[in-house]
C-alpha positions in Angstrom: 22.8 27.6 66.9 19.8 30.6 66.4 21.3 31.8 69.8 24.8 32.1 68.9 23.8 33.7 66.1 21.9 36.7 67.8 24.4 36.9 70.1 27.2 37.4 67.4 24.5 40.0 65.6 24.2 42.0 69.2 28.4 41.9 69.5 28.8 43.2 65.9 26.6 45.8 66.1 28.1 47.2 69.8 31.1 47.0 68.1 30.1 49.2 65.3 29.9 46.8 62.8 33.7 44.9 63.6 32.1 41.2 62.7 29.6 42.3 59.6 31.7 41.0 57.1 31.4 37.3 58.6 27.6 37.3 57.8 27.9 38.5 54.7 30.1 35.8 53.9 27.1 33.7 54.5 24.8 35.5 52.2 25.6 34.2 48.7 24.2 37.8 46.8 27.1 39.6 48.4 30.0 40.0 46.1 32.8 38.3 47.3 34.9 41.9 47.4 32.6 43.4 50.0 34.1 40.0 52.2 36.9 41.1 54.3 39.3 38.8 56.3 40.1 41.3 58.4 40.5 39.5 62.1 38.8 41.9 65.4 42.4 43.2 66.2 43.6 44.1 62.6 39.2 45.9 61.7 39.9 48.3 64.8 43.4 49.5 62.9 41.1 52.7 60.8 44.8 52.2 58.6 44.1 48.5 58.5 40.5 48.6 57.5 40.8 51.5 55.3 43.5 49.8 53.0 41.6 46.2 53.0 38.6 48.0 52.0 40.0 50.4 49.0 42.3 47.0 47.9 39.2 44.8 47.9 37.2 47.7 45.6 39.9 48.9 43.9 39.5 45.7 40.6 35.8 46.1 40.4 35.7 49.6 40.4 38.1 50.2 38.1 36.0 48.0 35.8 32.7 49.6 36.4 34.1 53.3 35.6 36.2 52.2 32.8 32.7 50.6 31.2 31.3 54.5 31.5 34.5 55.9 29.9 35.7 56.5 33.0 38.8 56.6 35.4 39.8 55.2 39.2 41.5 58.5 40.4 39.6 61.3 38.4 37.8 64.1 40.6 34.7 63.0 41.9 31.5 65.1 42.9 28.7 63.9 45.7 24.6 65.0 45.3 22.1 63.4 48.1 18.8 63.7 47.7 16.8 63.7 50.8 13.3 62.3 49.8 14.3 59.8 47.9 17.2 58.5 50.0 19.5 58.7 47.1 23.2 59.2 46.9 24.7 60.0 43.5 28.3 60.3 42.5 29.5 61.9 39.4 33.0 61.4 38.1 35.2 64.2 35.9 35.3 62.6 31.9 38.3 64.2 31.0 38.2 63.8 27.5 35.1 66.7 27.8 36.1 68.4 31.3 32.6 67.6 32.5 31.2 64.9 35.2 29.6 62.1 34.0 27.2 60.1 36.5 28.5 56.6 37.8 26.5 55.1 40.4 23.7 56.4 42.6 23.4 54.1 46.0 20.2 54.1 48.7 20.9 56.7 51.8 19.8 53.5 54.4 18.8 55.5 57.3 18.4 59.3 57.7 16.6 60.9 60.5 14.6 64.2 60.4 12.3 65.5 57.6 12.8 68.3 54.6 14.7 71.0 56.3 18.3 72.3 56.8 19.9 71.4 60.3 19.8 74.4 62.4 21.0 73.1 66.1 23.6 70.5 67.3 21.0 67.8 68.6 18.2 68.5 66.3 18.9 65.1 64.6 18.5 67.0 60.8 20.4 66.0 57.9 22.1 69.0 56.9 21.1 71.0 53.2 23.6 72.8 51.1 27.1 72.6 49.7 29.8 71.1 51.5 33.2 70.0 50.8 35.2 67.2 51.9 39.3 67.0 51.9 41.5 63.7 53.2 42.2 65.0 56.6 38.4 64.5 57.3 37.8 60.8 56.4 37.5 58.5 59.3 38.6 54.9 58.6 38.6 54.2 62.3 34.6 54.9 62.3 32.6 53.0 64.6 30.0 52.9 61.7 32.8 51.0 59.6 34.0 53.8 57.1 32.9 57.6 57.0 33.7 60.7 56.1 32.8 64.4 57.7 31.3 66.5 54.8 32.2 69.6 56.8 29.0 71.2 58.7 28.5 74.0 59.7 30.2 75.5 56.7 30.3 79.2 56.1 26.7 79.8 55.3 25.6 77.4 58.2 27.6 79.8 60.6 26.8 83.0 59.2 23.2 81.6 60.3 24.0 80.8 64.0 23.7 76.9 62.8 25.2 74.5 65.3 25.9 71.1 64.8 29.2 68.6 64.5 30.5 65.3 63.2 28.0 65.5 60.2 28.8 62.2 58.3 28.6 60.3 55.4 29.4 56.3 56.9 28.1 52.7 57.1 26.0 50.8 59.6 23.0 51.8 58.6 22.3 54.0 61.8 21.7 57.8 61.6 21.5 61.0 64.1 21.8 63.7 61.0 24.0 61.6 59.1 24.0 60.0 55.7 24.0 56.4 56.6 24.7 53.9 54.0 24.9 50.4 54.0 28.6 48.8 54.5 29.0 47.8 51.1 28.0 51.1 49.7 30.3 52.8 51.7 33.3 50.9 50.8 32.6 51.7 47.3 31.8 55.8 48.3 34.8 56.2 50.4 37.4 53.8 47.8 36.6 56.0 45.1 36.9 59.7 46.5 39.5 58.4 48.8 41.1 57.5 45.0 40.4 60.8 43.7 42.0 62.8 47.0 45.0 60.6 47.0 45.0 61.3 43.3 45.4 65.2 43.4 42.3 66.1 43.7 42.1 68.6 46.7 38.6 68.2 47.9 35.6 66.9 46.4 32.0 69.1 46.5 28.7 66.7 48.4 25.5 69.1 48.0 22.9 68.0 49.7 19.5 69.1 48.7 15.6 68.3 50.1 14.5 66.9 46.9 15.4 67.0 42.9 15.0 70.7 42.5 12.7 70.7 39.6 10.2 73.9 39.0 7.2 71.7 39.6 8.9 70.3 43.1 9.4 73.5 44.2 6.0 74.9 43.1 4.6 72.0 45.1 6.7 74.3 48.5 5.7 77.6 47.7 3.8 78.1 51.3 6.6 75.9 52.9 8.8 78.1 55.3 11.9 77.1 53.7 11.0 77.9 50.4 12.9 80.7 50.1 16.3 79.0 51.0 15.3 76.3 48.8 15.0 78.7 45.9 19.1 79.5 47.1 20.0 75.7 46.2 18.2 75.6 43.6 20.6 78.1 41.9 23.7 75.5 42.6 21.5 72.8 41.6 20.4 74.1 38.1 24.4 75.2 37.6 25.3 72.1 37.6 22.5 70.5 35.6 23.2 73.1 32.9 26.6 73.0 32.7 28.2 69.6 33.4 30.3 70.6 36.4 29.6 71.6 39.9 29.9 75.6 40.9 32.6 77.2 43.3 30.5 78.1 45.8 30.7 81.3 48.3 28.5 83.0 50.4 27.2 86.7 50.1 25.0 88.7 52.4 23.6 85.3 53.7 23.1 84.0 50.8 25.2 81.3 48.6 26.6 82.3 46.1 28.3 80.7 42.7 30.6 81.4 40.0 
């Protein structure tokens, strides 16, 4: 029995993750949504696994946002937070026009240390202020469900950064990506799929080394990328201060927002 059991584990994780919902079914903490019946030929459909997961989330999210005031479908906004492995996601309130935070999940696995990515291969998470639209989810993932947050963006290539395929997915593996756990991605990718499918044209992920607080930063000061740090921290504090996320541009190298 313990050797069918590795051997299933080794299959399901050479087929990025096609079987993890049978041993989750085993675990009796795992909500019974994040359980998919999904058989091998139906998970490898991206259309198929992408509409069992947002129709398995869809009930109990709609619960959890409505409990904050909240609404399935409202514009959504992404902040990671490298050293503490955080992912946060903030949801428009309409009733004030500002973002309201919902849920904030573990980042599982991601490689590299404090630092923007700079070269394709480099294995870095990325740092700055990306944006995400529908054509760049990937249901078909081979880390279950993921989504390209759009690296190198302008300010990337205006500094000679290479890079590509720069996601936000499950399976808990990472190269430079944000790797979550399967369950949190489900929830990640039904929601802002939700809020795309809504209207919403894209929605903003910044991605920053730490919480950008004066005594963080002070702690950098001799730290080469203090400088470029002081740059998000102008995007960062915009949002704190006002409730909603900047439009972001970039101006003589630098970002820039209004």
């Amino acid at each position: 029995m313990k050797t069918a059991v590795i051997t299933a584990l080794c299959l399901a994780t050479a087929l990025g993750g096609i079987y993890w919902f049978h041993f989750h079914g085993h675990n009796p903490m795992t909500p019974a949504d994040h359980i998919s019946h999904l058989t091998k030929q139906e998970y490898a459909s991206g259309n198929l696994r992408e509409k069992d997961a947002i129709t398995r989330m869809t009930p109990r999210m709609t619960r959890e946002l409505g409990e904050l005031g909240l609404k399935l479908g409202s514009p959504v906004f992404l902040r990671a937070f490298k050293e503490s492995s955080e992912l946060e996601m903030w949801v428009l309130r309409e009733a004030t026009g500002k973002y309201r935070h919902f849920k904030t999940w573990p980042i599982a696995a991601m490689s590299g240390v404090l630092g923007p990515k700079l070269a394709e291969g480099d294995r870095q998470a990325p740092e700055g202020f990306y944006f995400v639209k529908r054509s760049q989810f990937k249901p078909d993932s081979s880390y279950h469900l993921a989504f390209n947050i759009g690296y190198p963006n302008s300010y990337d290539r205006f500094h000679h950064r290479t890079g590509s395929a720069i996601m936000v997915h499950g399976n808990k593996v990472s190269a430079g990506c944000l790797a979550m756990t399967d369950p949190g991605i489900e929830e990640i990718y039904s929601v802002c799929a939700s809020a795309l499918d809504n209207g919403q044209p894209f929605f903003r992920i910044h991605i920053f080394p730490f919480r950008m607080t004066p005594e963080r930063l002070a702690a950098e000061t001799g730290n080469p990328w203090h400088g470029f740090w002081l740059n998000l921290k102008e995007g960062y504090d915009w949002f704190e201060q006002k409730g909603t996320p900047p439009n972001v541009t970039v101006r003589d190298g630098r970002y820039a927002f209004d």
